[in-house]
C-alpha positions in Angstrom: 25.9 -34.3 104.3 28.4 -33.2 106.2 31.2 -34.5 104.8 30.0 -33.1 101.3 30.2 -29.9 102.8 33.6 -30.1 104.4 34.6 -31.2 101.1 33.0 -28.5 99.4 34.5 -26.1 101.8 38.4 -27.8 101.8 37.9 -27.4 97.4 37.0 -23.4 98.3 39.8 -22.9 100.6 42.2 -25.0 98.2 41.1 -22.6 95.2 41.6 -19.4 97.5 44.9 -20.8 98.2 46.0 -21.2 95.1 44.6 -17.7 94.0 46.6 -16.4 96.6 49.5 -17.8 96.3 52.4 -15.4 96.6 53.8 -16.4 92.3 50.4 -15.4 91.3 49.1 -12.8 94.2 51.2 -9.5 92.5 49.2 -10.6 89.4 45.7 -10.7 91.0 46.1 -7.1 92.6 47.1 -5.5 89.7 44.8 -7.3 87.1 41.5 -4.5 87.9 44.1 -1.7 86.8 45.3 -3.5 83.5 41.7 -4.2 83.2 40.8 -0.1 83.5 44.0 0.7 81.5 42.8 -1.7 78.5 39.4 -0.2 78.5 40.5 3.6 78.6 43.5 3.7 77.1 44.4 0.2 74.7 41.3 -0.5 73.2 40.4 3.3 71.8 43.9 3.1 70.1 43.6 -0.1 68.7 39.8 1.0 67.5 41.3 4.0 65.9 44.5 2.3 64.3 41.8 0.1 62.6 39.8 2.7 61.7 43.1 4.4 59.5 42.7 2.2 56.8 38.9 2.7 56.3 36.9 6.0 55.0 35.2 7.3 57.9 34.2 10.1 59.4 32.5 10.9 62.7 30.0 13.6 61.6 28.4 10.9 58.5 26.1 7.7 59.3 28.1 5.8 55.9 29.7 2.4 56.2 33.0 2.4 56.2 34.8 1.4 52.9 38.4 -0.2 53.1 41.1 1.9 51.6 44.2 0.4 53.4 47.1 2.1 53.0 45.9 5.1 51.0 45.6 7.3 53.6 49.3 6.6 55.0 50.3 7.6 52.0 48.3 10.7 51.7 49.8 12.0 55.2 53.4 11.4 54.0 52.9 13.3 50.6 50.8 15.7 52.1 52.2 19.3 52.2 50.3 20.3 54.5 50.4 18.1 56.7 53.8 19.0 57.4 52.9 22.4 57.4 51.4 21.8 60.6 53.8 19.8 62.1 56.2 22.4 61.5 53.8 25.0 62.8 53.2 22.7 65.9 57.0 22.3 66.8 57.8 25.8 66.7 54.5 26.5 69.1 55.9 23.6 71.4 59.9 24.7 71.4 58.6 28.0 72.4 56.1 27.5 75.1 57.8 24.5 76.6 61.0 26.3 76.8 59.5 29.8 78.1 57.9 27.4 80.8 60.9 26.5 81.9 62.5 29.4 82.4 59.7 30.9 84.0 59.0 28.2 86.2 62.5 27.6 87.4 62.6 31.3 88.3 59.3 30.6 90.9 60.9 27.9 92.3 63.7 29.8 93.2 61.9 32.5 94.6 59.3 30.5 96.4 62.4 28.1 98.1 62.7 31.0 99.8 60.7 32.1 102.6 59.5 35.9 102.5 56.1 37.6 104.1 53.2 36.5 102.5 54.9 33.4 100.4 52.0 31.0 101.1 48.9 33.4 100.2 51.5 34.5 96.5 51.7 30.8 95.8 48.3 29.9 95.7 48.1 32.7 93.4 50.7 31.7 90.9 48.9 28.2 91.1 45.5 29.5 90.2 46.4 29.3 86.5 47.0 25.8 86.8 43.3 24.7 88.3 41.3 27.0 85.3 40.0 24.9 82.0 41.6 25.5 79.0 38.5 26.9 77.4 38.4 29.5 80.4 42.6 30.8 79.2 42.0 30.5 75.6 38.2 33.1 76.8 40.8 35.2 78.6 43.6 35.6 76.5 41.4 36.0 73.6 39.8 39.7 75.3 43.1 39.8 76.2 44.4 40.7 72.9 41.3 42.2 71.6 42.3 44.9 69.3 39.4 47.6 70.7 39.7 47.1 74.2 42.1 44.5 74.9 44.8 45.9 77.6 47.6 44.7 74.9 46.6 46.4 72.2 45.6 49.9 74.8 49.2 50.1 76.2 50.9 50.0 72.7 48.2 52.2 71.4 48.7 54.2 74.5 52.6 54.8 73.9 52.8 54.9 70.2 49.2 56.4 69.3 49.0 54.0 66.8 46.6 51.0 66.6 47.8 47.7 67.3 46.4 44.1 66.4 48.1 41.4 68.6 46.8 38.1 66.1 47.1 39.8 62.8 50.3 38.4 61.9 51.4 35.2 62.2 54.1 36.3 64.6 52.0 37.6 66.8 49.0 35.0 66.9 52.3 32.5 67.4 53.3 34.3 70.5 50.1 35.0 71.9 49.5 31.4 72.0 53.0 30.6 73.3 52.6 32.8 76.0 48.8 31.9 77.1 50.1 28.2 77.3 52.6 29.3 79.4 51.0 31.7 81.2 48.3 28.4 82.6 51.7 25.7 82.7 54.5 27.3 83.7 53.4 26.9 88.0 53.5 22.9 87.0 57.2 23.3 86.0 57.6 25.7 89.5 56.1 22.9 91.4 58.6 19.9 90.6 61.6 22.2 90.4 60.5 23.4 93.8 60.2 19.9 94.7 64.1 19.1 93.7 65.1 22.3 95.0 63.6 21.9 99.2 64.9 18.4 98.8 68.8 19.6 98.5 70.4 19.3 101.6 71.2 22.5 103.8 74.6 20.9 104.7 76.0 20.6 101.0 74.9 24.8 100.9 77.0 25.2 104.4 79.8 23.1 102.8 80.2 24.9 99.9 79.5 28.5 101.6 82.9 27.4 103.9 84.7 26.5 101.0 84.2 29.9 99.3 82.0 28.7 95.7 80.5 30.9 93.9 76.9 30.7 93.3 77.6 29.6 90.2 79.6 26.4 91.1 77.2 25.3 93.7 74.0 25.6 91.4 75.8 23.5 88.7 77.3 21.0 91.6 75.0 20.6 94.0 71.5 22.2 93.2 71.4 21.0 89.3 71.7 17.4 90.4 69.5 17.5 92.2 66.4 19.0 89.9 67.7 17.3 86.5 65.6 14.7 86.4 62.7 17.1 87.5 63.6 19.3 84.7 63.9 16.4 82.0 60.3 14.8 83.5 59.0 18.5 83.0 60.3 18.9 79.5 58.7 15.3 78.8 55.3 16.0 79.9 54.8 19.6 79.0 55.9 18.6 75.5 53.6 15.8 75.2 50.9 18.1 76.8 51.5 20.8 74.2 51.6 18.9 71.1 48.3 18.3 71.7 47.0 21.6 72.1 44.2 22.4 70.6 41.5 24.4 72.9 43.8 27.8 73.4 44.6 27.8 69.8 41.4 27.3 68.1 39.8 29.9 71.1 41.9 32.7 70.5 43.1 32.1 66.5 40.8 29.3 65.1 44.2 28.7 63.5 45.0 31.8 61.8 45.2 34.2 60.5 45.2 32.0 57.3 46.9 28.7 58.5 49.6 30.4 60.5 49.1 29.0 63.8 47.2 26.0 62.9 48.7 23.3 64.7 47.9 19.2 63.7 45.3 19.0 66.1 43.8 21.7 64.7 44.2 19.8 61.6 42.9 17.0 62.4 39.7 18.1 63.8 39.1 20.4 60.4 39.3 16.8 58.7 37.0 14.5 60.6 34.2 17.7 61.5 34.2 20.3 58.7 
């Protein structure tokens, strides 16, 4: 009986081993997060690639029929379609860009220390924490024609009355500038980042060798927060492509189809 369990315990240990060993231990540890990454992230895609090539539609208990390629070719035909896209990019060039200018500008004035800096940058951060249904609310009374404060300083100045989302110009920059009114601390924060990481010496250096504040941004600050910048760029436009909660909010995608973007779009297809 006791040499069963030895033996019992020896073919544990020797399984253990072998689990552990160090070719097959990196594996182990990070198997839970392919698993969760599979599960979240892999499998939905996969499930809606497959559901692209039958009729269906989440708002109608129907079985899905097979069309296969049909509705490829419907997107790549479709005028419309590229309508929005076009719509989409100009919304994203804009916002993403005005993001980045206003949040490089924070992050030079908040490398610097000033009364009050720490109490101010929470503030500029608050924007960042709210949902998007809560900026879309705001901006929306925001440009209300009646009583909206856009619409009551031009009225005030010009006596004449003034409709923020009644053209498409308008409604375009109204959502532009709502995005990056709530994104534009995220750019601050990693441009800040790059910008307290710069050594004080290279500053000293250059300060004894008489640059100009223009040489030493491009020399020795710029090097420092490119890759901060292009990380920025990459996940405010990915972020922004998507949009859809600020838009449909404070324009439901007008007026007409002005500002309606493709995830706009898409949800008009598969719910109305």
């Amino acid at each position: 009986m006791a040499a069963a369990t030895t033996g019992q315990g020896h073919e544990q240990g020797g399984f253990l081993a072998w689990l552990m060993a160090p070719e097959r231990r990196g594996a182990l540890l990070v198997t839970p997060a392919i698993a969760v990454l599979f599960v979240m992230n892999i499998f939905p895609l996969l499930w809606s690639f497959g559901l692209s090539f039958y009729n269906y539609r989440a708002n109608r208990q129907a079985i899905p029929e097979f069309q296969g390629l049909r509705y490829f070719e419907r997107v790549l035909t479709d005028d419309k379609v590229w309508e929005r896209f076009q719509t989409t990019a100009v919304i994203v060039g804009s916002s993403v860009i005005l993001q980045l200018v206003i949040g490089f500008l924070l992050a030079l004035l908040f490398a610097k220390t000033f009364p009050l800096r720490r109490i101010l940058l929470m503030l500029v951060l608050t924007p960042m924490m709210l949902s998007f249904v809560s900026v879309g609310v705001f901006f929306k009374l925001y440009y209300e024609p009646t009583f909206g404060l856009v619409s009551w300083v031009i009225n005030h100045f010009t006596s004449e009355p003034y409709v923020q989302l009644a053209t498409p110009l308008g409604a375009i920059a109204g959502i532009v500038v709502a995005d990056a009114w709530m994104w534009s601390p995220f750019v601050m924060l990693l441009v800040l980042a790059g910008l307290v990481s710069v050594p004080k010496y290279l500053y000293e250096a250059a300060e004894i060798d008489r640059a100009s504040s223009w040489r030493r941004f491009w020399t020795i600050t710029f090097p420092y927060i490119k890759s901060l910048l292009l990380l920025a760029v990459l996940f405010r436009t990915i972020e922004t492509f998507k949009l859809f909660d600020i838009v449909y909010i404070i324009t439901e995608g007008g007026p007409g189809s002005a500002t309606e973007t493709i995830a706009v779009h898409v949800y008009r297809l598969a719910f109305q």
